[in-house]
Backbone as ProteinMPNN parsed JSONL, in Angstrom:
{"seq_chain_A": "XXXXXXXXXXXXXXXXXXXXXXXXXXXXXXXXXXXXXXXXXXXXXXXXXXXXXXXXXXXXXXXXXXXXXXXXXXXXXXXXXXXXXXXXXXXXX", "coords_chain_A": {"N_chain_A": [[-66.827, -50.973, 120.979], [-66.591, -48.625, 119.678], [-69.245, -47.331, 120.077], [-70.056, -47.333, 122.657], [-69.209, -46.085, 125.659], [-66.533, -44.151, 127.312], [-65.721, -40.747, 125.602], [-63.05, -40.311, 125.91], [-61.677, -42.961, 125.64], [-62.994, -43.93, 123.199], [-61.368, -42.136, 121.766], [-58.92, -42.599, 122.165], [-58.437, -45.189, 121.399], [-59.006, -45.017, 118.787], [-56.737, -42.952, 118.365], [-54.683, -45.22, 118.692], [-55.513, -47.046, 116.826], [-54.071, -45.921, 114.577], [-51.607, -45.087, 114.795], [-49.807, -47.09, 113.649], [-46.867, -48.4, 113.505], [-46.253, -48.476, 116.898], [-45.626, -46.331, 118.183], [-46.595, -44.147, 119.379], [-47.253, -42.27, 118.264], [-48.723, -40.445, 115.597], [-47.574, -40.305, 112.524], [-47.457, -38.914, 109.356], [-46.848, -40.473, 107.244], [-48.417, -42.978, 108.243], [-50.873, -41.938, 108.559], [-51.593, -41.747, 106.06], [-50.975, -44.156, 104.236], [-53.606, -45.678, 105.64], [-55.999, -44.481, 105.096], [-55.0, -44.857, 102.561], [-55.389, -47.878, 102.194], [-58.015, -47.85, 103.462], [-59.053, -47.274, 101.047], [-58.502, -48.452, 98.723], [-60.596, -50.773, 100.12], [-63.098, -49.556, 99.302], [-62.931, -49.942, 96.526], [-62.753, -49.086, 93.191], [-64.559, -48.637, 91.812], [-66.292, -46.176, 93.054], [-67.631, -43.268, 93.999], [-67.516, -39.518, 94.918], [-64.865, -40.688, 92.415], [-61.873, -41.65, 93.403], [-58.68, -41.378, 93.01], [-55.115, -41.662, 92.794], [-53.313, -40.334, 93.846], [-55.239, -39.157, 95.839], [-55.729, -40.366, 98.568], [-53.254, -39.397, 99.861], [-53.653, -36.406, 99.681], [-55.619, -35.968, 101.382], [-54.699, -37.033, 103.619], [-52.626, -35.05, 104.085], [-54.074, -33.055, 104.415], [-55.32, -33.68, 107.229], [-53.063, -33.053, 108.344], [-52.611, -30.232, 107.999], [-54.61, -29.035, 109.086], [-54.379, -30.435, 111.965], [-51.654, -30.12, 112.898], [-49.71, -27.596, 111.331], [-47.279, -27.624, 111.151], [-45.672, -29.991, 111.926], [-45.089, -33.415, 111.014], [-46.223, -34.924, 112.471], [-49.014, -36.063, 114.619], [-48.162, -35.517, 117.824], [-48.713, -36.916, 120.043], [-50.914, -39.08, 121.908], [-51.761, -38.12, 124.6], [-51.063, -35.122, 123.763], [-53.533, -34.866, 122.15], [-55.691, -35.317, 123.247], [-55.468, -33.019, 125.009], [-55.814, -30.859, 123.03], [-58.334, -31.287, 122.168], [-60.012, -31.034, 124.456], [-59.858, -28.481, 125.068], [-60.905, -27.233, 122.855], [-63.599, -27.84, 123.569], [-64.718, -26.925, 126.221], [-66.814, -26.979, 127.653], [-67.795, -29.719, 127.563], [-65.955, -31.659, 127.654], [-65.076, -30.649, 130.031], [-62.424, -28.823, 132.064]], "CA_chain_A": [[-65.998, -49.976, 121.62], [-66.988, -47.285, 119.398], [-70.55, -46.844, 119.804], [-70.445, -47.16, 123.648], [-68.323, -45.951, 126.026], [-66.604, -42.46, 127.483], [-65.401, -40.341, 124.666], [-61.687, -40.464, 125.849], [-61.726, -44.207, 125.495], [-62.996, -44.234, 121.998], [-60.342, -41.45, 121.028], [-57.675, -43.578, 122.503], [-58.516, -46.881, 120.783], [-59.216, -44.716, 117.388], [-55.527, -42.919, 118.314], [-53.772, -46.7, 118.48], [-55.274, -47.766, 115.456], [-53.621, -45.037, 113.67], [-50.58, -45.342, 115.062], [-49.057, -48.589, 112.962], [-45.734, -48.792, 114.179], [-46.912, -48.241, 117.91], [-44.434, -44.981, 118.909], [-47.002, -43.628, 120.305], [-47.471, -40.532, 117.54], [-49.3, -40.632, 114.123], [-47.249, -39.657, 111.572], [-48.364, -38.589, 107.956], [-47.172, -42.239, 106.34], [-49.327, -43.92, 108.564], [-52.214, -41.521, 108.043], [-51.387, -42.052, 104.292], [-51.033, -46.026, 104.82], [-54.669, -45.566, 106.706], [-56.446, -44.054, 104.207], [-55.432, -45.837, 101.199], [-56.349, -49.108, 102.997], [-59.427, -47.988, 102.784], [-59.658, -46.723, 99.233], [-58.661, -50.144, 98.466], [-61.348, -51.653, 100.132], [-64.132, -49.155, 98.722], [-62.605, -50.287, 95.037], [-62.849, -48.281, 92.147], [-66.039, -47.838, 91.838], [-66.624, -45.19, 94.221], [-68.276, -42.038, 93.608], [-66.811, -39.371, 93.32], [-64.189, -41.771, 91.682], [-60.806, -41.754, 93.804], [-57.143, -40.886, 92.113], [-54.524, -42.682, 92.635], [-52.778, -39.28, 95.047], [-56.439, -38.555, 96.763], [-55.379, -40.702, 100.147], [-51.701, -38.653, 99.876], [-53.594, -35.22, 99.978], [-56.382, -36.383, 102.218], [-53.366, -36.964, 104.572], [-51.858, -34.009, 104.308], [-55.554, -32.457, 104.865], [-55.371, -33.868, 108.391], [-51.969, -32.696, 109.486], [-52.675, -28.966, 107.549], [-55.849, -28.828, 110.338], [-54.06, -30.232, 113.335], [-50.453, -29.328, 113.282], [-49.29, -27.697, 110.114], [-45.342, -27.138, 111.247], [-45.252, -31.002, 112.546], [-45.062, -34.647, 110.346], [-46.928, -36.148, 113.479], [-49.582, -36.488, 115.971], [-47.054, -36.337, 118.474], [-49.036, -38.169, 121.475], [-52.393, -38.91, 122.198], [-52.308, -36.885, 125.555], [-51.839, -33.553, 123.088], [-54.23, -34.807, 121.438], [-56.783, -35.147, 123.981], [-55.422, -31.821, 125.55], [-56.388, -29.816, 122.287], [-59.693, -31.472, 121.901], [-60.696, -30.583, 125.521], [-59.659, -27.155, 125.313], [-61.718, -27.241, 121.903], [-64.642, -27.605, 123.736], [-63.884, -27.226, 127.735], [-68.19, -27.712, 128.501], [-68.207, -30.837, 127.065], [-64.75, -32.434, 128.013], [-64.552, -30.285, 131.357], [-61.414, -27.717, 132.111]], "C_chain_A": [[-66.304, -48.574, 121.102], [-68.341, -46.302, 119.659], [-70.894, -46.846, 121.909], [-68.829, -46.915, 124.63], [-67.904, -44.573, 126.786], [-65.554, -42.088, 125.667], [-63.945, -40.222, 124.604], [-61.507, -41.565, 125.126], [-61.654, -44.096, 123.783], [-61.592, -43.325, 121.236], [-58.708, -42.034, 121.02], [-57.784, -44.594, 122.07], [-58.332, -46.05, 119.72], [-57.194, -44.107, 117.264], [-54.219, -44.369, 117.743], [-53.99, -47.542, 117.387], [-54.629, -47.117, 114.203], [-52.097, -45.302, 113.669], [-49.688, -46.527, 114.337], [-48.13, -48.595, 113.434], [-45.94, -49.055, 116.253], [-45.531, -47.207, 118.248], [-45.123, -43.936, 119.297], [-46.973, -41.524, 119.675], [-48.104, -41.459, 116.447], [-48.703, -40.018, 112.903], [-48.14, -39.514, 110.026], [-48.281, -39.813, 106.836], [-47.89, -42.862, 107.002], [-50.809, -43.445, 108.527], [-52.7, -41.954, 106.361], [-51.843, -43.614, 104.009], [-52.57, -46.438, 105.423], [-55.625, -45.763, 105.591], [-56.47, -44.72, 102.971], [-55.811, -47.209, 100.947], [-57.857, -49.024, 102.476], [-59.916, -47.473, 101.901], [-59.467, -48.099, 98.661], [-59.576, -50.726, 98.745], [-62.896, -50.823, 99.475], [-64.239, -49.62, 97.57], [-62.882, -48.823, 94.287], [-63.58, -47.661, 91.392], [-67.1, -46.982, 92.148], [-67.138, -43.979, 93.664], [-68.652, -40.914, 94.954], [-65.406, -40.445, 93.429], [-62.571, -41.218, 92.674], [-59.325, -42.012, 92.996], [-56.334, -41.688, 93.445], [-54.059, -41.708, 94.312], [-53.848, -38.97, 95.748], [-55.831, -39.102, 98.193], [-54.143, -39.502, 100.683], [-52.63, -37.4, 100.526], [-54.392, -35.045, 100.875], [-55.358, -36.144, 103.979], [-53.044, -36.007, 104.876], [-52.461, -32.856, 104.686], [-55.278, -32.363, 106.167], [-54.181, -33.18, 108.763], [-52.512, -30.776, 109.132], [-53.377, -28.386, 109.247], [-54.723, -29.246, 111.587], [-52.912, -29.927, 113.521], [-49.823, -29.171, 111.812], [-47.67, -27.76, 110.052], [-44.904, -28.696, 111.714], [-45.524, -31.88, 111.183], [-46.135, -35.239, 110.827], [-47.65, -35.517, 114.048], [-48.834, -36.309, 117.508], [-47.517, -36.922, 119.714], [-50.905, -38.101, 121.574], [-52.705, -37.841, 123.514], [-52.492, -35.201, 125.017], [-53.188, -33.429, 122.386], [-55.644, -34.555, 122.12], [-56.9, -33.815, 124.644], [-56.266, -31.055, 124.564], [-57.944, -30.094, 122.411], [-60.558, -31.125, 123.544], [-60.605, -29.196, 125.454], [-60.387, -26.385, 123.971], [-62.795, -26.928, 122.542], [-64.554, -27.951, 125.217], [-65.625, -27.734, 128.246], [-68.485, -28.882, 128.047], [-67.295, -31.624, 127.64], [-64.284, -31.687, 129.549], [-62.889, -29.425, 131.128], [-60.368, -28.383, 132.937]], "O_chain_A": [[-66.301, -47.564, 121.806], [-68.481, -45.087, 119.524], [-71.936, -46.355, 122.343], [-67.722, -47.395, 124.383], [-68.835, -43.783, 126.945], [-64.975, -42.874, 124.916], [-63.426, -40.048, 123.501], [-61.177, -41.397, 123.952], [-60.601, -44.151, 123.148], [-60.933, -43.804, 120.314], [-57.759, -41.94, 120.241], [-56.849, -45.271, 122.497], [-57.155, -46.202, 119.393], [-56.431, -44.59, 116.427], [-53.352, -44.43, 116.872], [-53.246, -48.422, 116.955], [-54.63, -47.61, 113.075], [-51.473, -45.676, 112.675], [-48.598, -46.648, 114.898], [-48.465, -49.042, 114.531], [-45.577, -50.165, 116.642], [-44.458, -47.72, 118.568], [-44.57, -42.87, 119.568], [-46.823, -40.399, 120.151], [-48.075, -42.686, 116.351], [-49.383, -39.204, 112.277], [-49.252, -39.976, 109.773], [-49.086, -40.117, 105.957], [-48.326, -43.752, 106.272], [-51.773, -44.208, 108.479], [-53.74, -42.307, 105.804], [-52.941, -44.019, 103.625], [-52.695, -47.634, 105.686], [-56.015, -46.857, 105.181], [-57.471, -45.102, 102.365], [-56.348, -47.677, 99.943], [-58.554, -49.628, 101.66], [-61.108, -47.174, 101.832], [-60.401, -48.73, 98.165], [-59.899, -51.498, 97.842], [-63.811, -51.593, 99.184], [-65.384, -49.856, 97.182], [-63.154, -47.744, 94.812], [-63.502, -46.685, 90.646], [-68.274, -46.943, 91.78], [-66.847, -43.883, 92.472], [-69.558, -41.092, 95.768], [-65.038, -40.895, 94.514], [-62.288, -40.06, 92.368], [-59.159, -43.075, 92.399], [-56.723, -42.106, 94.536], [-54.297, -42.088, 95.459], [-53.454, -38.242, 96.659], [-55.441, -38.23, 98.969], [-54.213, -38.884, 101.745], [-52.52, -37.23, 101.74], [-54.216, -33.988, 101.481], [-55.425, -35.396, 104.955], [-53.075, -35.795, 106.088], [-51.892, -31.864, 105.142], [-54.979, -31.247, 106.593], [-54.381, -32.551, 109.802], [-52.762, -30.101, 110.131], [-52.896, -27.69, 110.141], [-54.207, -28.287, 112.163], [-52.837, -29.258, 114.552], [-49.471, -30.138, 111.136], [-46.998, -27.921, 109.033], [-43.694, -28.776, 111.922], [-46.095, -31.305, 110.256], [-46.926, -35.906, 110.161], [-47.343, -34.339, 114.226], [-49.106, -37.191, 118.323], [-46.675, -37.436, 120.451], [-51.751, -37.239, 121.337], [-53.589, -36.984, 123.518], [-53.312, -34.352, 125.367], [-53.809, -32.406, 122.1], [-56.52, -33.803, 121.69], [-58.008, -33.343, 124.901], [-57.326, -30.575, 124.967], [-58.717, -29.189, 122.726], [-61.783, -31.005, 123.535], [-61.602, -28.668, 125.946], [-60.469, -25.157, 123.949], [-63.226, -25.798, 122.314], [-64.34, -29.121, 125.535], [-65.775, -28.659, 129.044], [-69.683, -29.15, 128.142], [-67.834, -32.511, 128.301], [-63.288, -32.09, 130.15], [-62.314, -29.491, 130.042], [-59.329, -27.785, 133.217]]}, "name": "protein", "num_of_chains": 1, "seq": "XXXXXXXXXXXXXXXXXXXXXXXXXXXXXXXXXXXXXXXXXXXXXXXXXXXXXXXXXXXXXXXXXXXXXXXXXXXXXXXXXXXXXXXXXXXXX"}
């Protein structure tokens, strides 16, 4: 699904796996919850070496960039709105 496909599609599957509860937003515990998933599965051995708060601020990375006054994601259609209007010759107007 990721490697073929249209580029909505993949953003909308990658949206719903974010989502954990399914409400249809991404809040910043489930970005958090996301993330340290997979610091867990890299282990501890990683380089550079991962802290215990790195997923936490990682998290808080992502919302800073896409909405700094919000908790959430709040829908995949904003989401797809911004990213078209990001780049309107690529995603069309």
């Amino acid at each position: 699904m990721l490697t073929r496909g249209p580029t909505e599609d993949k953003l909308r599957w990658t949206f719903r796996l974010y989502d954990i509860d399914g409400d249809g937003r991404i809040e910043r515990r489930e970005i958090r919850e996301i993330i340290a998933s997979i610091y867990l599965m890299l282990g501890k051995h990683t380089e550079p070496s991962v802290e215990h708060d790195t997923s936490a601020q990682h998290a808080d990375k992502v919302f800073e960039v896409s909405d700094p006054l919000c908790g959430s994601l709040s829908s995949i259609n904003k989401l797809l709105q911004e990213i078209h209007n990001s780049n309107p010759q690529k995603y069309g107007s």
